[in-house]
C-alpha positions in Angstrom: 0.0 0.0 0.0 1.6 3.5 -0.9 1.5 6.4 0.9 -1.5 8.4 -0.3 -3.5 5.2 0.6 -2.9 5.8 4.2 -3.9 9.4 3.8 -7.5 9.1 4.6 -6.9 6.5 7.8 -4.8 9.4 9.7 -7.5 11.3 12.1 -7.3 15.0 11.9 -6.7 16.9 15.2 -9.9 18.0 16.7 -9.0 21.4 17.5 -12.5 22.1 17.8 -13.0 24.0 14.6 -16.5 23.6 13.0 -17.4 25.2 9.7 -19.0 28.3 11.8 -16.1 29.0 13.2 -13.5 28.3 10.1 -16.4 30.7 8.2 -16.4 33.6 11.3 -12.1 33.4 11.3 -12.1 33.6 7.2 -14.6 36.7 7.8 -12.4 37.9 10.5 -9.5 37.9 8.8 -10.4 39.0 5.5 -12.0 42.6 7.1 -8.5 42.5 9.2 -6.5 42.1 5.6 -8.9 44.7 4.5 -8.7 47.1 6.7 -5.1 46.5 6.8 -4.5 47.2 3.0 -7.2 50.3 2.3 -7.5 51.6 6.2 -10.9 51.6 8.1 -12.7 54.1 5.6 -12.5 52.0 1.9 -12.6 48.2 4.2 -16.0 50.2 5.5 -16.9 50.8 2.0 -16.2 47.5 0.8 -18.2 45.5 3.4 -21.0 47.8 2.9 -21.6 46.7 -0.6 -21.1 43.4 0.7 -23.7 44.3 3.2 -26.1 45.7 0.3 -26.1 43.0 -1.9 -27.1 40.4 1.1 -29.5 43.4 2.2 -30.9 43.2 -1.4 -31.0 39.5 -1.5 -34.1 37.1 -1.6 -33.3 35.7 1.7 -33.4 39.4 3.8 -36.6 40.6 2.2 -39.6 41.2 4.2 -42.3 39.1 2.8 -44.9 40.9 3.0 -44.2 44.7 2.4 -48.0 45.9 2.2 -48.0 45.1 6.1 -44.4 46.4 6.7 -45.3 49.0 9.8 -42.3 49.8 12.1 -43.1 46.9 14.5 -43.1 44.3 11.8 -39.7 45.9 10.3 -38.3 45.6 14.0 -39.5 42.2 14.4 -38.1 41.2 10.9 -34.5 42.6 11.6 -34.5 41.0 14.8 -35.4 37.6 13.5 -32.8 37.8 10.6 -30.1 38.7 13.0 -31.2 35.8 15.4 -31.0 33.4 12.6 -27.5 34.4 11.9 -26.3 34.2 15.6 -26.3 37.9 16.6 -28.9 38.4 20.1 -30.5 41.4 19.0 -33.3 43.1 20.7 -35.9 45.9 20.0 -35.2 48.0 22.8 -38.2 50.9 21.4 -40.7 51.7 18.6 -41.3 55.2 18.7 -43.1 56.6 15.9 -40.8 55.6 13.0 -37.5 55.1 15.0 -36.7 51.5 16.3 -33.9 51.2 19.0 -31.8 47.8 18.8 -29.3 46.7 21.4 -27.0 43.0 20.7 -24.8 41.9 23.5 -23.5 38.7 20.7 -22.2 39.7 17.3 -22.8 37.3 14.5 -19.4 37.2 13.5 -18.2 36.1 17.4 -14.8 36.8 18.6 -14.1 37.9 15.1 -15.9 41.3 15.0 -13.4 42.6 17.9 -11.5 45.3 16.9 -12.7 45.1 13.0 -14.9 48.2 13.0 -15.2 47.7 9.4 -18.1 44.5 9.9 -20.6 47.4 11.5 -21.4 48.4 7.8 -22.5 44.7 7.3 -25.4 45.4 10.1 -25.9 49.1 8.7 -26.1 48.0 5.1 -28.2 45.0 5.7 -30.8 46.9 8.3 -31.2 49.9 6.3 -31.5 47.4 2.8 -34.3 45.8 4.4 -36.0 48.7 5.7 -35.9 51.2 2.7 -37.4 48.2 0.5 -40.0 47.9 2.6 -41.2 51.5 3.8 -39.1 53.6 1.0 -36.5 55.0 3.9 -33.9 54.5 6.5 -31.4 56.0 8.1 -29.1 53.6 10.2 -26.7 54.6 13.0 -24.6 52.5 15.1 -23.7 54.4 18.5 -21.8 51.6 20.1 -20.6 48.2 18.6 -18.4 45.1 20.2 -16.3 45.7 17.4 -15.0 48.9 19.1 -14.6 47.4 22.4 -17.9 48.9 23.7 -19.4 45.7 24.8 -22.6 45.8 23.1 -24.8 47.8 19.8 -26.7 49.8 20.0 -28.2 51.5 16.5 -31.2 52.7 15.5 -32.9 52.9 12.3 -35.2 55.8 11.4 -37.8 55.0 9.1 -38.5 58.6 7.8 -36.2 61.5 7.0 -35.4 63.8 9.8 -32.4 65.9 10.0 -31.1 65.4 13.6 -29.4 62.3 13.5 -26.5 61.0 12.2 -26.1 57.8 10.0 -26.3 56.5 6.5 -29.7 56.8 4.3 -31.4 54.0 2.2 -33.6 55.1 -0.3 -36.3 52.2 -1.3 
């Protein structure tokens, strides 16, 4: 028997690496490279079209956009963020503005010190929320990534000039 015939009886380490975390560390360490490279402001830009297209995507879209008040768009970001493993929660609905906190970043340990991924949450929240009410405006006051120990953003669903953030247009 050669060799590469003994190949695939060797066990691998089990250094308790599962395809989560391999896809989180290749996430992590691409923004890192990124951010790296460019600096902060282009890796920001980069993961924020990254952020729109998944925003724009089949899989983000609220279903059912004739119904798409503020409480359903709150509900809907918060459910799309709990399937991908962040622990948002709607903090407020107040008129058109909807206060989120997280205490658990999708991206886990990764996101730490990679300010960059907060344009994956901006992007993706205002997507979904300018396609289904014709407006956002996202800001993100605090984030994990900057050490803060928690989010907090908001997302203003019609246009008002005393807040800071990025506009969607729907």
């Amino acid at each position: 028997m050669g060799q590469s015939d003994d190949i695939g009886k060797l066990a691998a380490p089990d250094n308790g690496i599962d395809r989560e975390n391999f896809l989180n560390s290749m996430v992590g360490a691409l923004c890192e490279t990124i951010e790296d490279v460019v600096g902060i402001e282009e890796a920001e830009a980069f993961i924020g079209l990254v952020g729109r297209r998944i925003g724009n995507s089949d899989v983000a879209q609220i279903l059912d956009r004739d119904d798409a008040d503020p409480r359903a768009v709150a509900e809907h970001l918060k459910a799309f963020k709990a399937r991908i493993g962040g622990d948002f929660r709607v903090e407020s609905v107040d008129g058109s503005r909807i206060e989120f906190s997280n205490c658990r970043c999708p991206f886990g340990a990764q996101a730490e010190g990679r300010p960059s991924l907060c344009m994956m949450t901006t992007n993706v929240f205002g997507r979904i929320a300018a396609n289904a009410t014709g407006y956002a405006r996202v800001s993100v006051r605090e984030s994990i990534s900057r050490g803060q120990g928690r989010c907090l953003v908001s997302v203003q669903l019609a246009h008002t000039d005393d807040e800071d953030g990025q506009e969607f247009f729907g």
